[in-house]
C-alpha positions as YAML, in Angstrom:
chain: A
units: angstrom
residues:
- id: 1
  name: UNK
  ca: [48.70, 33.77, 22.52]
- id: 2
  name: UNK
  ca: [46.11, 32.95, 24.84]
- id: 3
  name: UNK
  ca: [43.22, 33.00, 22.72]
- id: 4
  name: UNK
  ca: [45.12, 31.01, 19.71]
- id: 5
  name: UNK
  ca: [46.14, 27.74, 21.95]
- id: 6
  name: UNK
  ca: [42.53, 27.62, 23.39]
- id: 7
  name: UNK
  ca: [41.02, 28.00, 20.05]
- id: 8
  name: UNK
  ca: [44.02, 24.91, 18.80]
- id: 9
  name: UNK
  ca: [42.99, 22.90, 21.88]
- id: 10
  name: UNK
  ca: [39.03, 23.06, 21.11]
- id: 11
  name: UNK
  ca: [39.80, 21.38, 17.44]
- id: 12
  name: UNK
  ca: [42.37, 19.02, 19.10]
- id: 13
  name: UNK
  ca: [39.02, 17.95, 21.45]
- id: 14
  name: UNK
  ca: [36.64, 18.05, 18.17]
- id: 15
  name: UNK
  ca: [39.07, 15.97, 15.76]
- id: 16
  name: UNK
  ca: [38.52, 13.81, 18.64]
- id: 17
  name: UNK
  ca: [35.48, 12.90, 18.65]
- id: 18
  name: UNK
  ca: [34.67, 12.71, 15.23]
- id: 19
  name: UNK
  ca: [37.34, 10.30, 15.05]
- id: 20
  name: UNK
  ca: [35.98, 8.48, 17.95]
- id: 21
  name: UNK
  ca: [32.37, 8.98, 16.46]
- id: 22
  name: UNK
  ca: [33.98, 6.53, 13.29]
- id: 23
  name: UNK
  ca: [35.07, 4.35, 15.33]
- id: 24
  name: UNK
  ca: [31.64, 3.80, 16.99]
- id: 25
  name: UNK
  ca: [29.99, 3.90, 13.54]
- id: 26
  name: UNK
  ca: [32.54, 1.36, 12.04]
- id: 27
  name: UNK
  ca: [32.09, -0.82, 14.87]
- id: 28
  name: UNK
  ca: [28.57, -0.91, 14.43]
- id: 29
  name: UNK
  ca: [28.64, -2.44, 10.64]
- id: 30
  name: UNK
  ca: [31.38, -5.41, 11.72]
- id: 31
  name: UNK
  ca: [29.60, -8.41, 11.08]
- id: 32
  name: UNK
  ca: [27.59, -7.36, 8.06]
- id: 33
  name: UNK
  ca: [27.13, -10.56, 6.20]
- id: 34
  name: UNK
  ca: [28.67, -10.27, 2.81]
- id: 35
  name: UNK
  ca: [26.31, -13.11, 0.91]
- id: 36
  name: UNK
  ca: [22.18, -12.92, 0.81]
- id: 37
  name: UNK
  ca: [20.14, -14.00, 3.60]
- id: 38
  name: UNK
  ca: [16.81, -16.18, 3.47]
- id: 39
  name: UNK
  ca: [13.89, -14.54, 3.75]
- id: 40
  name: UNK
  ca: [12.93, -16.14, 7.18]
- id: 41
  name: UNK
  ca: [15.94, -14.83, 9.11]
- id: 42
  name: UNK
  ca: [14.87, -11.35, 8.21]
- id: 43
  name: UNK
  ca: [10.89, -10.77, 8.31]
- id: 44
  name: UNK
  ca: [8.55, -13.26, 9.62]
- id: 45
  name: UNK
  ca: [6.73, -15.82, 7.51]
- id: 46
  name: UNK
  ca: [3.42, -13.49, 6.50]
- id: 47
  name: UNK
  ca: [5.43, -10.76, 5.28]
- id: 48
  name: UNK
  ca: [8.17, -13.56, 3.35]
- id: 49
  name: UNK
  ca: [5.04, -14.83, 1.63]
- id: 50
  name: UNK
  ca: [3.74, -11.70, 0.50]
- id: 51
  name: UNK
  ca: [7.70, -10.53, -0.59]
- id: 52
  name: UNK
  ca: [7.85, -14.18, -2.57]
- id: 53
  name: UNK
  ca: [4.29, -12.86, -4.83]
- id: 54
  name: UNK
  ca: [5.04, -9.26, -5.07]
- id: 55
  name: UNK
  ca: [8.26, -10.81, -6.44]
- id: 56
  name: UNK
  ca: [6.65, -12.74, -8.80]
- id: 57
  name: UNK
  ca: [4.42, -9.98, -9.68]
- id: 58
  name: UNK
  ca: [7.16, -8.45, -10.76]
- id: 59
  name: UNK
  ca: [9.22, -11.50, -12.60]
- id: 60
  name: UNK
  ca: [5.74, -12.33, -14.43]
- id: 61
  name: UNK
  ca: [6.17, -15.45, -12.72]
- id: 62
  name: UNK
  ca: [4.07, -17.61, -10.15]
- id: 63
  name: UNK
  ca: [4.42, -18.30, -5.90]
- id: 64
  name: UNK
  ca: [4.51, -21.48, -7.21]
- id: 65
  name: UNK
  ca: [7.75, -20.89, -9.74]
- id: 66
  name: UNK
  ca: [10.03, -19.55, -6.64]
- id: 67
  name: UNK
  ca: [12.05, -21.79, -4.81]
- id: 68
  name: UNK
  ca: [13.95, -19.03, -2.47]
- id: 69
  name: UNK
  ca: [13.96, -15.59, -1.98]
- id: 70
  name: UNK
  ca: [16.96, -14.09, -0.20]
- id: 71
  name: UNK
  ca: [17.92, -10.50, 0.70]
- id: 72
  name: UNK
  ca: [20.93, -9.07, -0.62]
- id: 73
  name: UNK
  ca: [22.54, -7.33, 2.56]
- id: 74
  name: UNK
  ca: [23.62, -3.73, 1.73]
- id: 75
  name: UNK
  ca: [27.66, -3.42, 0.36]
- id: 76
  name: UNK
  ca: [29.96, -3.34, 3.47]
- id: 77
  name: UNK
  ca: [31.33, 0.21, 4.35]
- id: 78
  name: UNK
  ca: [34.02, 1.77, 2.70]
- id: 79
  name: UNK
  ca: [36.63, 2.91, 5.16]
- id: 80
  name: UNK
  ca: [39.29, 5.61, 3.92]
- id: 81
  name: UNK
  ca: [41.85, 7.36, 6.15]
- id: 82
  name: UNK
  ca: [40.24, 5.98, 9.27]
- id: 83
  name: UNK
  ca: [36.66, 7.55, 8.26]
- id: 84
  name: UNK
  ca: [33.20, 5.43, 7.41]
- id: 85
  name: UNK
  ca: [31.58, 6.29, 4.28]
- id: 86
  name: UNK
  ca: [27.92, 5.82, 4.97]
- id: 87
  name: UNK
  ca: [25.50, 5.75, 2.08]
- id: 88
  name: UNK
  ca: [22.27, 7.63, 2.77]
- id: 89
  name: UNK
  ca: [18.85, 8.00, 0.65]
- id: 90
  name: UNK
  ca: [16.40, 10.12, 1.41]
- id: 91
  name: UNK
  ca: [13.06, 7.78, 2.88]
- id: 92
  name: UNK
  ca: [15.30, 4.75, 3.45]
- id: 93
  name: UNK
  ca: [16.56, 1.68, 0.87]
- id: 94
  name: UNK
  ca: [14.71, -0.24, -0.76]
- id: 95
  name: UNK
  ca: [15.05, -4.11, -0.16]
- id: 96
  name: UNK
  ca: [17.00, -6.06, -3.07]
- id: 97
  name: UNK
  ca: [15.70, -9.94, -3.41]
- id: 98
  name: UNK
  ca: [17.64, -12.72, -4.89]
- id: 99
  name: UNK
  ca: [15.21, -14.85, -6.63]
- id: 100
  name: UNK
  ca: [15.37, -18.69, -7.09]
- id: 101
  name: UNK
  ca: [13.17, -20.04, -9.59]
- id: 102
  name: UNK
  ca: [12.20, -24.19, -9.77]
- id: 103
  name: UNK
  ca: [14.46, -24.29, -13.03]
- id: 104
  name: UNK
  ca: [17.37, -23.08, -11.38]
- id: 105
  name: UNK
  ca: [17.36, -19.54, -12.81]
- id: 106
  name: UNK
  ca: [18.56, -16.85, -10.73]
- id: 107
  name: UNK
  ca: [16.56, -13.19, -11.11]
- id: 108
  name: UNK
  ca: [16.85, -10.14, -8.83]
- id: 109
  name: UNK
  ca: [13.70, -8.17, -7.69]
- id: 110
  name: UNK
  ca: [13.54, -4.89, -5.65]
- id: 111
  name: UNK
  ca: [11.05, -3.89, -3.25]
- id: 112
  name: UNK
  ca: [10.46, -0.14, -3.10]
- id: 113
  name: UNK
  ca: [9.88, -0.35, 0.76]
- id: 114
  name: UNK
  ca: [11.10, 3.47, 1.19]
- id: 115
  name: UNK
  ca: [9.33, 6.09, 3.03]
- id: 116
  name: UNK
  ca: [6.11, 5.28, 4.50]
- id: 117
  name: UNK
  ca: [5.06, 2.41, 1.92]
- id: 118
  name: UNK
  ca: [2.39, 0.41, 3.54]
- id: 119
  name: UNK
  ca: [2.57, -2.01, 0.26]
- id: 120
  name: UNK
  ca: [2.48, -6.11, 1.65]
- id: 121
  name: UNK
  ca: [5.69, -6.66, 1.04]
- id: 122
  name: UNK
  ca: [6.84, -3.39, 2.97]
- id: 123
  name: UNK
  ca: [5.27, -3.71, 6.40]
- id: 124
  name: UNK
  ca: [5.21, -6.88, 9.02]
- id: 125
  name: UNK
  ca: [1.39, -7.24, 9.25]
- id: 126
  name: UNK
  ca: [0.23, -7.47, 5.34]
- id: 127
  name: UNK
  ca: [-3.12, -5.81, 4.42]
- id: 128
  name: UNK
  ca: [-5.18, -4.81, 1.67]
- id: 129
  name: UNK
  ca: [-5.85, -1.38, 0.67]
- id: 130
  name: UNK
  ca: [-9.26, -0.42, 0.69]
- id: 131
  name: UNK
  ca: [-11.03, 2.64, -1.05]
- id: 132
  name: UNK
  ca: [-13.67, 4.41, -1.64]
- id: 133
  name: UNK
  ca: [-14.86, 8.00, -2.13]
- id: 134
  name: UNK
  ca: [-15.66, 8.23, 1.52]
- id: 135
  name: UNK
  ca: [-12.68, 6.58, 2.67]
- id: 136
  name: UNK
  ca: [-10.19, 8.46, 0.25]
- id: 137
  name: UNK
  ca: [-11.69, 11.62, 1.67]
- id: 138
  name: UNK
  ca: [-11.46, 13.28, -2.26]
- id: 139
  name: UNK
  ca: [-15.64, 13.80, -2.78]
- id: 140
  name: UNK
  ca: [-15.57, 17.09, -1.51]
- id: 141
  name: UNK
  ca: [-12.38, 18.38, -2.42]
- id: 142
  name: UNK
  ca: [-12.98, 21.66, -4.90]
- id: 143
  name: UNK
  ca: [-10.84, 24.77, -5.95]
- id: 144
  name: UNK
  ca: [-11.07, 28.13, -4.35]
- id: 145
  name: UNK
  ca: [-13.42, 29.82, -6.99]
- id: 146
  name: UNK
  ca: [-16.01, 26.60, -7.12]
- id: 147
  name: UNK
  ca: [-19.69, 27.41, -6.88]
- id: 148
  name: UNK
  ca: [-20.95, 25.37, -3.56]
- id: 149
  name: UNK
  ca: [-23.26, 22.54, -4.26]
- id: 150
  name: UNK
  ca: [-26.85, 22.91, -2.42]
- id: 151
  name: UNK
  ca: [-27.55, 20.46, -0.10]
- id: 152
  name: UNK
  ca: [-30.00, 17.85, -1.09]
- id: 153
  name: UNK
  ca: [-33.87, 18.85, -0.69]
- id: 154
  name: UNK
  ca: [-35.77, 17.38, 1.71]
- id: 155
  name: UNK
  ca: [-38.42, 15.78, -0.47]
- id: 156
  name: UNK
  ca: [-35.03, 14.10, -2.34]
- id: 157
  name: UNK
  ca: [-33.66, 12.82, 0.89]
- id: 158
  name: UNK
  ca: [-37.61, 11.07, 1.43]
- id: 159
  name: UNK
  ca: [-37.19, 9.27, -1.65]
- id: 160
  name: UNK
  ca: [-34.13, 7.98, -1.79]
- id: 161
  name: UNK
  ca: [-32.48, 4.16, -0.87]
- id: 162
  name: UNK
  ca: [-29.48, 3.06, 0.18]
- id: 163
  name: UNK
  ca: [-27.57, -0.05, -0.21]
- id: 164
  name: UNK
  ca: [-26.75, -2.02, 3.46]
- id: 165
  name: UNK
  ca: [-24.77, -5.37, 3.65]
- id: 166
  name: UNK
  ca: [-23.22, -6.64, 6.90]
- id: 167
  name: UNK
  ca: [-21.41, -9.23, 5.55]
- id: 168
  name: UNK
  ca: [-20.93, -10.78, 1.82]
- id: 169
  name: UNK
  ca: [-18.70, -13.63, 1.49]
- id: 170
  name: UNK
  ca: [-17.21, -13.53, -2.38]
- id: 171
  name: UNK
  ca: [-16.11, -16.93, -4.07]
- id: 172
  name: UNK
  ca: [-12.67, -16.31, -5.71]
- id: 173
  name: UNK
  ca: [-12.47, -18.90, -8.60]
- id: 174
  name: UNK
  ca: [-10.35, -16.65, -11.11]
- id: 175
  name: UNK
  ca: [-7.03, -14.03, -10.85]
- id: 176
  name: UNK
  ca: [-7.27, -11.18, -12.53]
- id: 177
  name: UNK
  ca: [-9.91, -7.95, -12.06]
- id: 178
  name: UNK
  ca: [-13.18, -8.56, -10.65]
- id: 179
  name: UNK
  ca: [-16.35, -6.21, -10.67]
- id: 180
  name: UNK
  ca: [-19.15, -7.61, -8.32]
- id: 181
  name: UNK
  ca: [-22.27, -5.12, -8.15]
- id: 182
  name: UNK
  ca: [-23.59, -5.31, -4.60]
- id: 183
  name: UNK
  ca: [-26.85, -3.05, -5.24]
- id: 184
  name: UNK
  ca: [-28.35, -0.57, -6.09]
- id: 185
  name: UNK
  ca: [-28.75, 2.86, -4.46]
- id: 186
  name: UNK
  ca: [-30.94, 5.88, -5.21]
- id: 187
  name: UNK
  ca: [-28.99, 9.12, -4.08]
- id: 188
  name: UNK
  ca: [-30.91, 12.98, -2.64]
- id: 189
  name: UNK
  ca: [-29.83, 14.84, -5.96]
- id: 190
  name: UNK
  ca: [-27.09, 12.37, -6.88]
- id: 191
  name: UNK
  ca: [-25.12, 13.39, -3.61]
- id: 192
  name: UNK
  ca: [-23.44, 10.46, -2.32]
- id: 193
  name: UNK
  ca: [-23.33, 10.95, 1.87]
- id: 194
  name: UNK
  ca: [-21.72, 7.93, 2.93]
- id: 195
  name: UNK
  ca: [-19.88, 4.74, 0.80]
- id: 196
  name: UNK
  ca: [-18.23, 2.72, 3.58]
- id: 197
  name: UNK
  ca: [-16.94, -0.78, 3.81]
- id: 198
  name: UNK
  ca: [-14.24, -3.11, 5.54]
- id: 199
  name: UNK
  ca: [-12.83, -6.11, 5.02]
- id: 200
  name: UNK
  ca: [-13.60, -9.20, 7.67]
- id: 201
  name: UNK
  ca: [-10.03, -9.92, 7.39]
- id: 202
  name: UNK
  ca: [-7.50, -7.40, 6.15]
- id: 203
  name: UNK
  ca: [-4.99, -10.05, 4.91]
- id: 204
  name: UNK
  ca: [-7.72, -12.89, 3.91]
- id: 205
  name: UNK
  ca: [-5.92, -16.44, 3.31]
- id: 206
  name: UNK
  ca: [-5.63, -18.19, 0.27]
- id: 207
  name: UNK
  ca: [-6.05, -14.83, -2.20]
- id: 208
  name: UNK
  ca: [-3.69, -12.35, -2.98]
- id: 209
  name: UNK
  ca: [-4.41, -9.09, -3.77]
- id: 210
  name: UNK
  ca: [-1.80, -6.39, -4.42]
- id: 211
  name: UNK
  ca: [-2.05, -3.76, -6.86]
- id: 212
  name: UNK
  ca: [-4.83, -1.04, -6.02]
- id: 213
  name: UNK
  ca: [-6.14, -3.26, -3.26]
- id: 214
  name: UNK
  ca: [-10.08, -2.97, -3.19]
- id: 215
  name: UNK
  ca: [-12.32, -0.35, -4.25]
- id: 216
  name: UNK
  ca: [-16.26, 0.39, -3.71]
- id: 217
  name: UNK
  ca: [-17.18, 2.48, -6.41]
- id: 218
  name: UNK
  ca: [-20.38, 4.20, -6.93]
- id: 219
  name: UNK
  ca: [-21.26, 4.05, -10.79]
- id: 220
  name: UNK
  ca: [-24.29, 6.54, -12.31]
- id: 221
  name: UNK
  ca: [-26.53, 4.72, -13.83]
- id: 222
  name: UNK
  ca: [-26.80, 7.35, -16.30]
- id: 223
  name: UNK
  ca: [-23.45, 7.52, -18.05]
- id: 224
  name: UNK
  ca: [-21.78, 4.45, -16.14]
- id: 225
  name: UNK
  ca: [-19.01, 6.07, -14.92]
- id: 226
  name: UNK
  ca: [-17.67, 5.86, -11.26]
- id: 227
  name: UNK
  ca: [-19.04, 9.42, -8.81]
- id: 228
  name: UNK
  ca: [-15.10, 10.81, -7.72]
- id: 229
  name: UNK
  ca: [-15.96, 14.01, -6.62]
- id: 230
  name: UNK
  ca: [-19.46, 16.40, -5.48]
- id: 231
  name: UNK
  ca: [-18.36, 19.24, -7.85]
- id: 232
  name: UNK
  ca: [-17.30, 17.20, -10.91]
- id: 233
  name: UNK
  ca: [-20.66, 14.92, -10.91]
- id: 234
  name: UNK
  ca: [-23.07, 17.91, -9.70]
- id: 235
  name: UNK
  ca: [-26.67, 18.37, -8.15]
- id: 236
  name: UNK
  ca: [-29.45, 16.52, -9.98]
- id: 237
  name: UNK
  ca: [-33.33, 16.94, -9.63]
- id: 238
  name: UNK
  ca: [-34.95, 14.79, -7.81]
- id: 239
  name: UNK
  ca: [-33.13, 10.99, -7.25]
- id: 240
  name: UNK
  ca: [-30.41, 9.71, -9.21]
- id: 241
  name: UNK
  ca: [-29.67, 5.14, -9.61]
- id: 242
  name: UNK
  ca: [-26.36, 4.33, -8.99]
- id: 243
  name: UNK
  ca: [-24.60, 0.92, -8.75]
- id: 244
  name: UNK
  ca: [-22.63, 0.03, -5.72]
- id: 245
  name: UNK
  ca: [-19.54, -2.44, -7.48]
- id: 246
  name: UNK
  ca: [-16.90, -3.86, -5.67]
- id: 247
  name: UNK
  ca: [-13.45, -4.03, -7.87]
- id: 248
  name: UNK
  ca: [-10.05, -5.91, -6.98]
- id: 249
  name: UNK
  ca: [-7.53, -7.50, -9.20]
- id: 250
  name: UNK
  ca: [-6.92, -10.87, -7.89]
- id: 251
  name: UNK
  ca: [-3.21, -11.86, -8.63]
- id: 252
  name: UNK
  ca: [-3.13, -15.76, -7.17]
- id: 253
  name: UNK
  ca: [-5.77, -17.83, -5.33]
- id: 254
  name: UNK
  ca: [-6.31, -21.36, -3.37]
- id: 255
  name: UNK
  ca: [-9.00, -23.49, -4.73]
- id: 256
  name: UNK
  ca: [-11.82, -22.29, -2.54]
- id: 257
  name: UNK
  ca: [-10.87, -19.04, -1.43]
- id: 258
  name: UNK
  ca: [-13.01, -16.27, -0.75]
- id: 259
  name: UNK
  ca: [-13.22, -12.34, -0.18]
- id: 260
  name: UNK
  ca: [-15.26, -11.59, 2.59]
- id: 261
  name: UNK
  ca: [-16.73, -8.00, 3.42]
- id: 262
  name: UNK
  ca: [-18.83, -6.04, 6.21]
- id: 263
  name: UNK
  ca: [-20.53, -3.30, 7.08]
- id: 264
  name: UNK
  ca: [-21.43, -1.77, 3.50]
- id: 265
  name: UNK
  ca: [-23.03, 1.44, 3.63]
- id: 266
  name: UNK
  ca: [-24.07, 3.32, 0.37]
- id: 267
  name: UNK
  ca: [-26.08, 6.33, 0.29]
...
């Protein structure tokens, strides 16, 4: 008898507090507003500007076109028999927009801001992604069973040139892709050591840049095509040309803009 009225008086305690526990939690969403919110009372103005043309990325529409943007606030929990149903995704919710076009239409947009998406839109300090064989860490990347590439001969290494810019300031007078050839390098056996860049400013005014961000790729000049990895493009005799290009897709500028970079190093 003992044993059976401690063991009722533990799941007395626990009914407890779990009950107490929805309380807390139901507390906690009172208040929820029920209509959208402007942008501005949610994210500060960099981020709203980069939500209002990943938005109109999306709508095929222009900054220009978009009056508003608000943010639909999640549905208000659903309470039954005193317990809070909380919805849950795995990585987080994405971010629902309410879009206000200058005609009056209204259009809804998501932002996939889930996980650890670094997109513009996603984070509070906007940048663009930058790439590059070096900096995507994928040149050397092989299967178990590859044969190892030798290391480039000395008289090779003698030879060869590199491409070195420390800054290069890029007019931007069109959207859309871009392809700006910044030099040319001759490569130790067509092994690429080093293809480094930055930006000068990772979130440069007046351009916008969002899909695929900016990439330095290092083109053969034999068949044209960009050098992804050591054991896909090989060991060549003696020194190999390749072009150094610069590619972006631009999706709006300001009259005057420009894409400024540093510290290239090809070689």
């Amino acid at each position: 008898m003992l044993r059976r009225s401690a063991a009722t008086l533990v799941g007395v305690v626990m009914v407890a507090i779990v009950l107490a526990g929805c309380d807390a939690i139901s507390g906690a969403f009172r208040g929820v507003p029920e209509s959208p919110q402007p942008c501005g009372q949610l994210f500060n103005a960099v981020r709203c500007l980069a939500m209002t043309d990943t938005a109109a990325l999306r709508l095929r529409t222009t900054r220009e076109d978009i009056v508003a943007i608000d943010v639909i606030p999640d549905p208000t929990p659903v309470t039954r028999d005193g317990v809070t149903i909380i919805e849950t995704t795995s990585g987080g919710k994405p971010i629902d927009l309410r879009v206000t076009l200058a005609d009056g239409t209204i259009r809804d947009a998501m932002m996939f801001c889930v996980g650890v998406n670094q997109e513009p839109a996603c984070v509070d300090d906007p940048h663009i992604d930058i790439h590059s064989i070096s900096l995507d860490g994928g040149y050397h990347d092989s299967t178990a069973d590859a044969t190892r590439v030798p290391s480039a001969a000395p008289d090779a290494i003698a030879d060869a040139a590199e491409v070195r810019i420390d800054r290069l300031d890029i007019p931007i007078d069109h959207s859309g892709r871009h392809e700006v050839r910044l030099g040319e390098a001759w490569l130790p056996n067509g092994l690429v050591t080093t293809a480094d860049f930055a930006l000068v400013d990772d979130w440069p005014p007046g351009v916008t840049i969002l899909e695929g961000g900016v990439s330095l790729e290092i083109r053969s000049q034999g068949d044209g095509k960009p050098i992804r990895n050591i054991y896909e493009h090989g060991w060549h005799a003696g020194i190999e040309g390749v072009d150094a290009v610069l590619v972006f897709d631009v999706f709006r500028f300001d009259p005057g803009a420009t894409l400024s970079i540093r510290d290239v190093v090809v070689r």
